[in-house]
Backbone as CSV, one residue per row, in Angstrom:
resi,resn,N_x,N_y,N_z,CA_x,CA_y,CA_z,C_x,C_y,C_z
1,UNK,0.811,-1.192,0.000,0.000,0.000,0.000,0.858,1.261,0.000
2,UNK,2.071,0.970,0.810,2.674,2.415,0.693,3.167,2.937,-0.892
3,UNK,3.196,1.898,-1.611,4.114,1.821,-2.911,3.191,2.945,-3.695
4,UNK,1.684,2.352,-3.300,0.834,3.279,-4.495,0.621,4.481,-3.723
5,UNK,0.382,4.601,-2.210,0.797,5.931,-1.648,1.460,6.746,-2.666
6,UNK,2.823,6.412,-2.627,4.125,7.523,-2.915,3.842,7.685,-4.631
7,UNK,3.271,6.294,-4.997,3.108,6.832,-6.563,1.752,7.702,-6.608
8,UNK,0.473,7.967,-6.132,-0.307,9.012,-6.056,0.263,10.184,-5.693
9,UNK,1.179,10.237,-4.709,1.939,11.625,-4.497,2.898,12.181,-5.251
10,UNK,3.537,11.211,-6.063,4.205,11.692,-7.292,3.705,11.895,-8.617
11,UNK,2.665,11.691,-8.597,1.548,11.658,-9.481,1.005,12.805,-9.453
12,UNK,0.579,13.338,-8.721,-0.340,14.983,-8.490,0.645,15.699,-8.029
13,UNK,1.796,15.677,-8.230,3.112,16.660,-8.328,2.624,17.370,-9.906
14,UNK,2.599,18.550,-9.571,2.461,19.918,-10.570,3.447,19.346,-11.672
15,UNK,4.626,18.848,-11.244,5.563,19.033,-12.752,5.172,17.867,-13.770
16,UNK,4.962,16.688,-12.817,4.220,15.562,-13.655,3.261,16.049,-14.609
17,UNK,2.020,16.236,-13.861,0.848,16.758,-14.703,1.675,17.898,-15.953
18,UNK,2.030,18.969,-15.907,2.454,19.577,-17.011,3.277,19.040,-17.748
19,UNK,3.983,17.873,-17.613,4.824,16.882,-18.591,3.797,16.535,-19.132
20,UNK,2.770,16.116,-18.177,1.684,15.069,-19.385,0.804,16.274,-19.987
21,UNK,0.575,17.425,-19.760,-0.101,17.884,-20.540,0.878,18.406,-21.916
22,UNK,1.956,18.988,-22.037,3.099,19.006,-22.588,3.228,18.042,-23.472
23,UNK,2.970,16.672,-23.523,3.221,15.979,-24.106,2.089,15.547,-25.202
24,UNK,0.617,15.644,-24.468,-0.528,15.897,-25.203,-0.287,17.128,-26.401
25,UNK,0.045,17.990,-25.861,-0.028,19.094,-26.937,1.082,19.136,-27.715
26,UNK,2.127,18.124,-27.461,2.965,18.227,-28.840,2.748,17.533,-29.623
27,UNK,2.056,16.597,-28.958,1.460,15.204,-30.189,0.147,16.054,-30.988
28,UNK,-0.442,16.789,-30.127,-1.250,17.047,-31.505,-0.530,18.088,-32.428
29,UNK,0.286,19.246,-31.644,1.059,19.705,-32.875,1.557,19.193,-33.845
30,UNK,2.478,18.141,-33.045,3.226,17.691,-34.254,2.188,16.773,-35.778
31,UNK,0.551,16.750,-35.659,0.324,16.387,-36.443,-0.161,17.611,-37.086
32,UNK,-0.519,18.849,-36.571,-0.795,20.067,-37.409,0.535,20.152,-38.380
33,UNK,1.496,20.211,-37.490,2.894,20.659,-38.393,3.080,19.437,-39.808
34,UNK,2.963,17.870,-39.102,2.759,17.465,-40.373,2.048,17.568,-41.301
35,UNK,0.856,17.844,-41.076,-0.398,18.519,-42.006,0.275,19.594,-43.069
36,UNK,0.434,20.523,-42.470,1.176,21.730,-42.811,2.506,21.467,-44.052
37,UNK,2.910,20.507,-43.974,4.332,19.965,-44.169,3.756,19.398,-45.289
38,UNK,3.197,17.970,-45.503,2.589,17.341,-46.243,1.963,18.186,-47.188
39,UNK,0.658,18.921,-46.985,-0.297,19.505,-47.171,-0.232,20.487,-48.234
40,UNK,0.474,21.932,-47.480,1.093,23.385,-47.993,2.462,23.301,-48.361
41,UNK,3.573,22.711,-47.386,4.633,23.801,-48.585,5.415,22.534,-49.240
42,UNK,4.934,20.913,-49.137,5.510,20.419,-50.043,4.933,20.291,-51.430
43,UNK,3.847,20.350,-51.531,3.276,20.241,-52.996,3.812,21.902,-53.739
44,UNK,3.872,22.409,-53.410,4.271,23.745,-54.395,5.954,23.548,-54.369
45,UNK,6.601,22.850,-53.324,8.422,22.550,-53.653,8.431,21.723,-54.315
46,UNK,7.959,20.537,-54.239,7.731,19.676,-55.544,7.814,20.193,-56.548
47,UNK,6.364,20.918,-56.797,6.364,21.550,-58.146,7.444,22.769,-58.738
48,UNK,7.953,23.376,-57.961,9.178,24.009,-58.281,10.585,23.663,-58.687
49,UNK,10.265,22.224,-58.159,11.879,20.965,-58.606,11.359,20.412,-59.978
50,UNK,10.544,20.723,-60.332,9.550,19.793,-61.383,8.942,18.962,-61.474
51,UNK,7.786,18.958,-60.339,6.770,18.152,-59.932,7.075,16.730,-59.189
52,UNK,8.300,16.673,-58.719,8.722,15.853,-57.709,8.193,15.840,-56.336
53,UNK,7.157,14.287,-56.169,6.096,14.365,-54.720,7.676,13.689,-53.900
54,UNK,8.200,13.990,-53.227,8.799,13.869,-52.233,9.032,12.404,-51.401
55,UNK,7.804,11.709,-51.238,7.220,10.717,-50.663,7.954,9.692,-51.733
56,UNK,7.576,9.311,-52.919,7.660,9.084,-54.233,9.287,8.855,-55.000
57,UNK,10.289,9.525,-53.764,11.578,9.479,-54.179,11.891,8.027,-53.609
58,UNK,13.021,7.497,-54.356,13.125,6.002,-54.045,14.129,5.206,-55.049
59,UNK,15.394,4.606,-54.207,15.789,3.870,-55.458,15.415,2.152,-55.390
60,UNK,15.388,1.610,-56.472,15.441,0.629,-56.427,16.649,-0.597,-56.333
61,UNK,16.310,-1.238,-55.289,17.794,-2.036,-55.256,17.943,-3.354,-55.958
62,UNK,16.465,-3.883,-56.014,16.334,-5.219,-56.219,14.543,-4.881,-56.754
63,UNK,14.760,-5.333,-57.857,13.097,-5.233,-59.056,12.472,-6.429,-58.377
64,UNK,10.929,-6.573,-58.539,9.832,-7.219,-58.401,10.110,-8.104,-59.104
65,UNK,9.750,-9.447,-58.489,9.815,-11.256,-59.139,9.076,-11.278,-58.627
66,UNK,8.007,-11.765,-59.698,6.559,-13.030,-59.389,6.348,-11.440,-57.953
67,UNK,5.931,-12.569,-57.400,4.554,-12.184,-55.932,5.976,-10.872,-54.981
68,UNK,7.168,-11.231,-55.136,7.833,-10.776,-54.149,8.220,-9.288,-54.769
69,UNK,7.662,-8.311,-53.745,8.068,-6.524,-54.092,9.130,-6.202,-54.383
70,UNK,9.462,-5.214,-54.956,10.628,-4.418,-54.777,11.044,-4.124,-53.461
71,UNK,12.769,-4.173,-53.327,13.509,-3.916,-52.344,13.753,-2.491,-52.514
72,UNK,13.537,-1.215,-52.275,13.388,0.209,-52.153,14.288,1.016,-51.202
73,UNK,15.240,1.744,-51.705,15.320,2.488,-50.346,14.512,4.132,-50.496
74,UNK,13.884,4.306,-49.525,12.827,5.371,-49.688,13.631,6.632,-48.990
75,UNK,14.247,7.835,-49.756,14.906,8.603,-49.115,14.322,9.093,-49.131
76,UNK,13.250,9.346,-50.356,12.466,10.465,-49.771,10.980,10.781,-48.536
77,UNK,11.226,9.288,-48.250,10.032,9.955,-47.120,11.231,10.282,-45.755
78,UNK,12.759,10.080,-45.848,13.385,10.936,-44.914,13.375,12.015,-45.183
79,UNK,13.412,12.599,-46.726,13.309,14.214,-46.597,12.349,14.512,-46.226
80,UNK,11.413,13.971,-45.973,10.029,14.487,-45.650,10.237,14.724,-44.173
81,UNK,10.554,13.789,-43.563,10.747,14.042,-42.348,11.506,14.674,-41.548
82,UNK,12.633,15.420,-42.239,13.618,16.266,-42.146,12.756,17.184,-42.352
83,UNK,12.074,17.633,-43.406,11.425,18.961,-43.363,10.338,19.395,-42.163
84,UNK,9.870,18.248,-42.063,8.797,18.328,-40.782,9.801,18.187,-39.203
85,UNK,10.305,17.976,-39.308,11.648,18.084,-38.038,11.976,19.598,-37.662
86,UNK,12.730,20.142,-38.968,12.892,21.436,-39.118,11.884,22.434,-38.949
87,UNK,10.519,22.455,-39.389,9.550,22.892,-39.260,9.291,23.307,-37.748
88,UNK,9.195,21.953,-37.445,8.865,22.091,-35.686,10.130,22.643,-35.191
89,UNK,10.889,22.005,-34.741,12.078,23.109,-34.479,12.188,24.552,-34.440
90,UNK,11.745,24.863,-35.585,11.963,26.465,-35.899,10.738,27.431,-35.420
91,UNK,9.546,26.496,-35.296,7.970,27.247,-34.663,8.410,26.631,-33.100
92,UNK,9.223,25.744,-32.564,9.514,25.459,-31.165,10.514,26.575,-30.419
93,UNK,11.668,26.864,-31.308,12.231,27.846,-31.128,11.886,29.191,-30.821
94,UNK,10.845,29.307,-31.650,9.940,30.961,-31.510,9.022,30.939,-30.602
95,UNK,8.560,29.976,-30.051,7.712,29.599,-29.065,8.663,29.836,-27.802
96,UNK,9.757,29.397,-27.811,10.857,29.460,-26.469,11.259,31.161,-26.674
97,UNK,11.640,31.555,-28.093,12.015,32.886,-27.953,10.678,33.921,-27.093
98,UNK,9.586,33.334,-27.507,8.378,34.665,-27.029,8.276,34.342,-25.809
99,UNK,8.724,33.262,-25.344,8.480,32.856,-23.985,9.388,33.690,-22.531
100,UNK,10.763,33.615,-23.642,11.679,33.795,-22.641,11.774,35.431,-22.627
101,UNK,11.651,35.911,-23.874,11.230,37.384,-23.924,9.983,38.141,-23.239
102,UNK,8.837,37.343,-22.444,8.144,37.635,-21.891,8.480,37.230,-20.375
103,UNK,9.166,36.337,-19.826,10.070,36.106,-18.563,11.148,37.275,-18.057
104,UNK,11.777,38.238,-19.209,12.449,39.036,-19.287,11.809,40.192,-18.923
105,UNK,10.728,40.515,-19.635,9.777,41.833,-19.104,9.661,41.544,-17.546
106,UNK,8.648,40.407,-17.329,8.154,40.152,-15.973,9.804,40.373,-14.677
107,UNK,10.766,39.802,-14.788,11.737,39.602,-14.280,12.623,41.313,-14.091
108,UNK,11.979,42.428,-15.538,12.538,43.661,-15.354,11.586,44.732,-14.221
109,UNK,10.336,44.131,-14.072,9.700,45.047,-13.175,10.454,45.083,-11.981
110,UNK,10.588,46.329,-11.045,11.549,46.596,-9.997,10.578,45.959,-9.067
111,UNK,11.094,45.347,-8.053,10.672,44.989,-6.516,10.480,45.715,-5.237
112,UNK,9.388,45.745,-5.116,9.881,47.137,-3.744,10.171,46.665,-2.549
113,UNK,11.814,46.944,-1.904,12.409,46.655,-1.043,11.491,46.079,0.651
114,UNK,11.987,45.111,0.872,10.957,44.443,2.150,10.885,45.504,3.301
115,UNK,9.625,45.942,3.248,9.340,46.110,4.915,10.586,45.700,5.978
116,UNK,10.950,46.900,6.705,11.778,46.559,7.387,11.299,45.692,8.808
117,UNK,11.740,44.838,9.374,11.207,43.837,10.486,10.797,45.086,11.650
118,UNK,10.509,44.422,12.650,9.937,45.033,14.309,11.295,45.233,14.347
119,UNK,12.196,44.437,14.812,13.705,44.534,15.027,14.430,45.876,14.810
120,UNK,14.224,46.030,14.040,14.903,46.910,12.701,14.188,48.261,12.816
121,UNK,13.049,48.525,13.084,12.387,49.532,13.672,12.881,50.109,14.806
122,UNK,12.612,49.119,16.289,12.935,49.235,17.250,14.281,49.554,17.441
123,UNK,15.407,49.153,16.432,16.930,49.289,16.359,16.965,51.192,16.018
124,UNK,16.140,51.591,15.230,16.430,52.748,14.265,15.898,53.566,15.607
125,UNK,14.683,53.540,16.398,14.053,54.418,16.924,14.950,54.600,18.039
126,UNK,16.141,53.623,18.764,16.272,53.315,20.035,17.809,54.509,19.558
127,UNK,18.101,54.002,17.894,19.544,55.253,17.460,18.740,56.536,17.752
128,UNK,18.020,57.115,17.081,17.560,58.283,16.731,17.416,58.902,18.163
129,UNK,16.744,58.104,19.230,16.888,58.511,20.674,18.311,58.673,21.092
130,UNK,19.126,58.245,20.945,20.449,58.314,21.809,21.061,59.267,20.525
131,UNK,20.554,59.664,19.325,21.202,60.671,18.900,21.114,62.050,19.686
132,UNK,20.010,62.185,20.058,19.402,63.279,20.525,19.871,63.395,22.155
């Protein structure tokens, strides 16, 4: 019993939960970004190389006999995935830049110096008397 104790208490630890929510929301990004990737800016680069689908790049190592496929190496669905790598990266980056540039504002507002203690009162009032 204590085992699942300590794992419920490490469990509803704040940093956990925002890992797992963190992790939810990159998985669905990362399928917007592939969307995006797939979708928008590879079909118009294609067509600017001369209608080369990306996916579609591929050499052959070994041709089709009877029932058994071609042996393929598919580079291009690594470029694909290089581009969608990069993609995220570079919208992850700007996401950390606006982030940390808004940590910077918050962090420049001035602090107003602590209330001085009872101590510290009683110290100043007890000088100011024996100045006099």
């Amino acid at each position: 019993m204590a085992v699942f104790k300590e794992f419920k208490e490490f469990a509803m630890r704040g940093n956990v939960i925002d890992l797992a929510i963190g992790i939810v929301i990159g998985a669905a990004f990362g399928k917007i970004v592939t969307s995006l990737v797939n979708d928008v800016i590879m079909p118009p680069l294609g067509l600017l190389i001369g209608g080369v689908n990306f996916t579609d790049l591929k050499v052959v190592m070994k041709a089709a006999v009877g029932e058994n496929p071609a042996v393929t190496l598919n580079y291009g669905n690594f470029v694909q995935v290089i581009f969608d790598f990069l993609i995220v990266a570079f919208a992850i980056f700007l996401l950390v830049k606006g982030l940390n540039r808004l940590k910077k504002k918050e962090e420049a507002k001035p602090t107003p110096p602590p209330a001085p203690s009872t101590e510290e009162k009683l110290l100043t009032e007890i000088r100011d008397l024996l100045k006099k």
